[in-house]
C-alpha atoms as one frame of an Amber mdcrd trajectory, in Angstrom:
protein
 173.071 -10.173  77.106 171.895  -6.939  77.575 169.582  -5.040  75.122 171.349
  -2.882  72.490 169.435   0.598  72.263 168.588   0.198  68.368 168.101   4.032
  68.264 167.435   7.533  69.826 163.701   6.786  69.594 164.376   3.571  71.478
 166.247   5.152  74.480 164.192   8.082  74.607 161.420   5.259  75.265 163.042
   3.794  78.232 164.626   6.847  79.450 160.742   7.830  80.119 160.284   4.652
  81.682 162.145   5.095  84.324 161.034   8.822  84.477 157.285   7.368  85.528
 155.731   6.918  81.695 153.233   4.170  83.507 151.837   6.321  86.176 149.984
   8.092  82.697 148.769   5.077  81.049 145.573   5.683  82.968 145.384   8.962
  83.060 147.842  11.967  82.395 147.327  15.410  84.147 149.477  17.042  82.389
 149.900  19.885  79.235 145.951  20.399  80.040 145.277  23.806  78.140 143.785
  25.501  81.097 142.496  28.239  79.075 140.513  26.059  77.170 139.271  23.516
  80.255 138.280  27.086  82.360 135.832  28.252  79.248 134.480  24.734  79.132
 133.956  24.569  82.347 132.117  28.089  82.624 130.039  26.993  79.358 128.570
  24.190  81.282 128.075  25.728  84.598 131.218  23.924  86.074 133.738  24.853
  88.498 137.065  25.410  87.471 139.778  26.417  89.907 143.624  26.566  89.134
 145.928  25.810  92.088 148.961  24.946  89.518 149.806  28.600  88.283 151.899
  30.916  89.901 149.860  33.936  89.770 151.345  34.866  93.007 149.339  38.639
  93.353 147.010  38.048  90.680 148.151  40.608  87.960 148.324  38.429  84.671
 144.783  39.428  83.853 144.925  43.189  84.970 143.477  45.083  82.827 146.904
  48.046  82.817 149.166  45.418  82.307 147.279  44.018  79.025 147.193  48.102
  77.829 150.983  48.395  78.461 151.794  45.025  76.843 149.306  46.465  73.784
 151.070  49.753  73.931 154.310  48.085  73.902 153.704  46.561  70.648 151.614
  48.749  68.954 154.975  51.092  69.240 157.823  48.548  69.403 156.575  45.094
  67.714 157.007  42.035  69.489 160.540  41.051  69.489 163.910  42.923  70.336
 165.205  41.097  67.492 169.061  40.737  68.668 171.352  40.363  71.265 171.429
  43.799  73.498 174.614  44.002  73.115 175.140  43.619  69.158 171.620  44.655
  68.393 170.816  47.185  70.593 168.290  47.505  73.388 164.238  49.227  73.439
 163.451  51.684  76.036 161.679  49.257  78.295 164.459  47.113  79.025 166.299
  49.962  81.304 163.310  50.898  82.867 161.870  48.038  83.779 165.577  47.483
  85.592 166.129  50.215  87.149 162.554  49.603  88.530 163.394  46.076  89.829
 166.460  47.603  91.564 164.833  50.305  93.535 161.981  48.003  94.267 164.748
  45.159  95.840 166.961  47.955  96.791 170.207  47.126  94.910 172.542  49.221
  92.652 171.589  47.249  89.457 169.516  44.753  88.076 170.146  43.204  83.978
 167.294  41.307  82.703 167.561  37.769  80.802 165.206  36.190  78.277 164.743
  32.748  80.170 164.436  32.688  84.433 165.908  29.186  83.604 168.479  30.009
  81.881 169.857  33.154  84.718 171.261  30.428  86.714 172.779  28.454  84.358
 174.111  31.123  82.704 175.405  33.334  85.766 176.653  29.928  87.884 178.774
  28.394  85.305 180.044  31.832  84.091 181.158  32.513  87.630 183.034  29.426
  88.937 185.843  28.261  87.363 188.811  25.401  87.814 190.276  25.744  91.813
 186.807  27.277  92.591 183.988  25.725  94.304 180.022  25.594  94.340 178.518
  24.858  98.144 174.766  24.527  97.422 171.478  23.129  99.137 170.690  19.576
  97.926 167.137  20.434  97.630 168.094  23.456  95.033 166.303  24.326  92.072
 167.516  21.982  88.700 168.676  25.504  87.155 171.099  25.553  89.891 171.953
  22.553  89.609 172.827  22.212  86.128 174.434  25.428  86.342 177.317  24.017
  88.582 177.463  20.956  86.392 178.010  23.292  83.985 180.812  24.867  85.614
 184.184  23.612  85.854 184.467  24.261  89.544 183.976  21.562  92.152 180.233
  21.234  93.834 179.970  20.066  96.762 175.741  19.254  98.348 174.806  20.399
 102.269 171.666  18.912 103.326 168.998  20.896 102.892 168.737  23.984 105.202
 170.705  22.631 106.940 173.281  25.233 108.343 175.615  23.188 110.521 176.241
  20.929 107.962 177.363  23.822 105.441 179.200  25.128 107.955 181.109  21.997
 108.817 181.730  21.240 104.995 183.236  25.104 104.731 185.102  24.285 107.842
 186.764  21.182 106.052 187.096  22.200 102.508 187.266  26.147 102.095 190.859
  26.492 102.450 191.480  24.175  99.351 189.420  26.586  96.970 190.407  30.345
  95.563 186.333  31.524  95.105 183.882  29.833  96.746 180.122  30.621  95.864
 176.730  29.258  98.155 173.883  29.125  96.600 170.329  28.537  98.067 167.076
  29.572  97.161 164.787  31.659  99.392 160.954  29.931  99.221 161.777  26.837
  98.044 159.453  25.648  95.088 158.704  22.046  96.172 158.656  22.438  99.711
 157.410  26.417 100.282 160.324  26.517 103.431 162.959  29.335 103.328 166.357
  29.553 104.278 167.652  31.166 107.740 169.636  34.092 105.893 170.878  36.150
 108.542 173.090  33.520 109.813 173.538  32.598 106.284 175.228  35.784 105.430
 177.189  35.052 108.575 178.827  32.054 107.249 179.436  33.622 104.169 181.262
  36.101 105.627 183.049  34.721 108.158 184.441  31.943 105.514 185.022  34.857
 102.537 182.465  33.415 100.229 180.439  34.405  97.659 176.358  34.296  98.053
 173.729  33.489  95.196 170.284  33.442  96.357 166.937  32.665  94.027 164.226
  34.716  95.086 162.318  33.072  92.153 158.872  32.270  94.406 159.799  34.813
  97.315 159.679  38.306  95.279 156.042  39.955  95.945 155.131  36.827  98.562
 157.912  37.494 101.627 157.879  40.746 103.574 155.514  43.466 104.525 156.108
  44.915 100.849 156.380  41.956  98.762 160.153  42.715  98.461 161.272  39.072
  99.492 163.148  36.915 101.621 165.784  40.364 102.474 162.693  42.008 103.688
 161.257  39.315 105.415 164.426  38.457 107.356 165.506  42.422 107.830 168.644
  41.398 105.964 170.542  44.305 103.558 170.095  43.075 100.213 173.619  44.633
  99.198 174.941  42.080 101.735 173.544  39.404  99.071 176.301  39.091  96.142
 173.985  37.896  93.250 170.359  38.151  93.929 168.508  36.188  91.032 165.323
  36.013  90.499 162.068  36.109  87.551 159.428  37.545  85.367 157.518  34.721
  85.396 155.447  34.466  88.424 154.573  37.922  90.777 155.106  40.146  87.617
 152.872  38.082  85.133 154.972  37.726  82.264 158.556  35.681  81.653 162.133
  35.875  81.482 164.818  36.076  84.610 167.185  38.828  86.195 170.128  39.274
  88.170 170.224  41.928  90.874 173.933  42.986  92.594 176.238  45.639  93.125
 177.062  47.381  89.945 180.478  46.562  89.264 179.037  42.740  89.104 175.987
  43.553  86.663 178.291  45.545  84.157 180.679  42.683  84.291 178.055  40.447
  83.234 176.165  43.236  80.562 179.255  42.544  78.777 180.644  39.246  79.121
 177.986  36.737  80.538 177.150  34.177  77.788 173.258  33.902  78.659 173.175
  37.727  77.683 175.432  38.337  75.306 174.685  35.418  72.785 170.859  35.705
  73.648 168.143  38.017  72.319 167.010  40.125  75.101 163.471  40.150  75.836
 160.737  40.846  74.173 159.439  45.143  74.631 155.788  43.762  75.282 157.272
  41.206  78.155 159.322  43.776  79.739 156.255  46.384  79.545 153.980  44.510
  80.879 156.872  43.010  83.867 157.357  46.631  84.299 153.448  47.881  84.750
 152.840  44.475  87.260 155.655  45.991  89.454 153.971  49.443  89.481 150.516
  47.604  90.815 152.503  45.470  93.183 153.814  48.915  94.988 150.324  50.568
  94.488 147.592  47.543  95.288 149.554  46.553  98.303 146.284  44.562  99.595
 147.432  41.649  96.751 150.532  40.657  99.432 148.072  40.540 102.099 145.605
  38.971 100.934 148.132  36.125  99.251 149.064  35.851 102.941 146.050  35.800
 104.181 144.861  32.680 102.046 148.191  30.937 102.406 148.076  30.761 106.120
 144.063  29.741 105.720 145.415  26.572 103.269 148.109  25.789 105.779 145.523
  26.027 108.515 142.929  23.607 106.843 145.158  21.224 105.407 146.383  20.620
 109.113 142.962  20.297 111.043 142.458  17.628 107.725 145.424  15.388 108.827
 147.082  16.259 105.596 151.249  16.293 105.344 152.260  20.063 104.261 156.229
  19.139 105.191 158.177  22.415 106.398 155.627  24.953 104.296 156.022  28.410
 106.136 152.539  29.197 104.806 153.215  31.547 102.092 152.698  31.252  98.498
 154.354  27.442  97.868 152.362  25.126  99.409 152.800  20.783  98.835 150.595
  18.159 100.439 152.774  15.315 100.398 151.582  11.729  99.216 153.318   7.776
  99.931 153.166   6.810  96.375 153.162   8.506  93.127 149.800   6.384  92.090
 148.317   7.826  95.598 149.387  10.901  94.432 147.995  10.672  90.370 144.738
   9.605  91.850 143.977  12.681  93.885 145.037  14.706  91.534 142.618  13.187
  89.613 139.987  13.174  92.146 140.359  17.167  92.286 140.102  17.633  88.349
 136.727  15.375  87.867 135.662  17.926  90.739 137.194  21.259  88.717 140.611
  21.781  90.812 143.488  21.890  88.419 146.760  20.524  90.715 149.018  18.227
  89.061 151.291  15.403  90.412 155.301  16.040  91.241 156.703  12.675  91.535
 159.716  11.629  90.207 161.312  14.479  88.572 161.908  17.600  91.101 161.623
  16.105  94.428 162.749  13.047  96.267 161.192   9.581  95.274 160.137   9.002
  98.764 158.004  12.285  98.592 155.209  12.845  96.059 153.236  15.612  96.113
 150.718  17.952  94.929 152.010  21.451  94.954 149.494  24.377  95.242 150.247
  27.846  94.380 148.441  29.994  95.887 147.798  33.459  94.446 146.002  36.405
  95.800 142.977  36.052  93.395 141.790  32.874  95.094 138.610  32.872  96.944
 138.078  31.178 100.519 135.794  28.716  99.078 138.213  27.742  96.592 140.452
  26.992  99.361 137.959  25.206 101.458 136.302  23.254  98.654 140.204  21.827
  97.675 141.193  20.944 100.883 137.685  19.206 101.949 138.029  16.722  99.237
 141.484  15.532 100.368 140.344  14.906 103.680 141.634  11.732 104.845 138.265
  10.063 104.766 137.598  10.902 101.033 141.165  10.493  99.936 141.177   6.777
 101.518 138.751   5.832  99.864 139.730   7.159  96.483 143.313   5.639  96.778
 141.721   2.157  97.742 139.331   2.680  94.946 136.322   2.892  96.456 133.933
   5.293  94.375 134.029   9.023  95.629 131.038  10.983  93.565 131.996  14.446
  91.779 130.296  17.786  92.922 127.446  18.609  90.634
């Protein structure tokens, strides 16, 4: 007889079970308060060296963007304290959008409190009974669960893979009224991108409807930081919802959605997400706004984020280490066979002071553990160097088989 789950408590329990609880029972890399491990680890003389933030340009610390948060709430306070819409908005919220568009080069941008939350919101909002949802299996879980949410029909192309999207289009488009694709552009687990020129060829030859998440592609991809459009000489106005976040080139949090305008005042007014949400925070979108400013000005940060992106990529290979389909940009995953393979050199790089936790389980395929480095413009070569050297096959062997492997000093 099977076992009757006696409470929530009880299947919360065995829900984490399957989720990996037992890869932690040795040791668990996770929820480490970095803060608090980097001034340790200077106290003592110790190394300490993030790859697990996503710092892309290096901005979070910049001295203008801690005055304009300061500013922001020496004149504002901290929250916005209501729904836009009901409550009213602050100054910064309309300039730090009309910043974001002219930076990406759209008609309109409307900022969201959670980069989560944008897709959710904005997917299941969008597609409705007799529509359908075409997106890349490998998508991020807010896309996902945004076209669970919706009551349109999904249907899963493999991932990047174009023919396949097109022969599913081929098959199925005629049976749906709206039809909306949706792929990221530097995809967070595997640091690959999509081939969007002849995406926006599909899209338009089969009258669809194109979402892409420039989440981890915004101030990494093209010669100005501007993203995958850049990068692939592509009009962004040929892009129908361009969604992307606060969180990781401009320092702070929160998403947005960039479009033609008819699409974003739609939305201002009607999109759940929005509408039933506080909007962000005056400090957040101060400080967003000010790390956009040194983006455009301190153009070195993209090069230089390039620079040591293509040196990890470079290093990891002449080490015999798996780095998947990484372009070399600002994602980058060394792949693993096992998840305890995996939690041990993660392990291995923390006793040495190289913060890079595990992805197994949850995010990526079961098959494919990794360790996912983000790499940001403030690292230094030696940090690169010094991260890759002790994964080396040699060293990593023999940490997996557990043989000893001595910390640096």
């Amino acid at each position: 007889m099977a076992h009757r789950i006696k409470s929530l408590a009880d299947y919360a329990n065995r829900r984490f079970g399957l989720a990996g609880k037992a890869y932690l029972e040795q040791y668990n890399p996770f929820f480490v308060e970095t803060d608090t491990a980097r001034h340790d680890a200077q106290a003592n003389g110790r190394n300490f060296v993030s790859f697990a933030n996503y710092d892309y340009l290096g901005v979070s610390g910049h001295p203008a963007v801690k005055a304009a948060a300061l500013n922001a709430l020496e004149e504002q306070g901290v929250g916005a304290l209501a729904s836009r819409l009901v409550g009213g908005q602050r100054s910064t919220h309309h300039v730090l959008e009309d910043k974001l568009a002219s930076f990406l080069g759209v008609e309109s941008v409307l900022t969201l409190v959670s980069g989560y939350l944008t897709n959710v919101t904005a997917i299941s909002h969008m597609m409705n009974t007799h529509d359908a949802i075409f997106l890349d299996e490998l998508s991020h879980n807010s896309i996902i669960s945004g076209a669970k949410a919706a009551s349109a029909t999904s249907h899963f192309f493999q991932h990047n893979d174009l023919d396949h999207l097109e022969s599913l289009l081929e098959q199925k488009r005629g049976s749906y009224r709206h039809v909306l694709i949706a792929v990221e552009s530097l995809y967070s687990m595997d640091g690959d991108i999509v081939d969007l020129p002849r995406l926006v060829e599909i899209k338009d030859r089969y009258n669809c409807w194109l979402l892409v998440d420039e989440a981890h592609s915004i101030g990494v991809l093209g010669q100005d930081g501007r993203g995958l459009c850049e990068h692939t000489g592509v009009d962004p106005n040929q892009i129908d919802l361009i969604v992307g976040t606060l969180s990781k080139t401009f320092a702070s949090c929160g998403g947005f959605i960039a479009g033609k305008k008819p699409v974003t005042e739609w939305l201002r007014y009607t999109l759940p997400g929005f509408v039933f949400s506080v909007g962000i925070s005056p400090v957040i979108s101060a400080a967003a706004s000010t790390a956009l400013d040194i983006v455009q000005k301190e153009t070195w940060r993209i090069e230089k984020l390039r620079h040591n992106a293509e040196l990890f990529l470079e290093l990891a290979h002449e080490a015999g280490l798996d780095t998947g389909p990484a372009i070399g940009r600002g994602v980058m995953p060394i792949l693993f066979s096992d998840g305890l393979e995996t939690v041990a050199a993660s392990r291995h790089l923390m006793a040495n002071g190289y913060y890079v936790p595990p992805i197994f389980q949850i995010g990526v395929p079961k098959n494919q553990p990794r360790l996912r480095f983000f790499l940001s413009a403030t690292h230094r070569e030696e940090d690169i160097r010094g991260v890759i050297n002790l994964l080396a096959r040699p060293q990593n062997q023999a940490l997996v088989k557990g043989e000893p492997v001595s910390a640096t000093p």
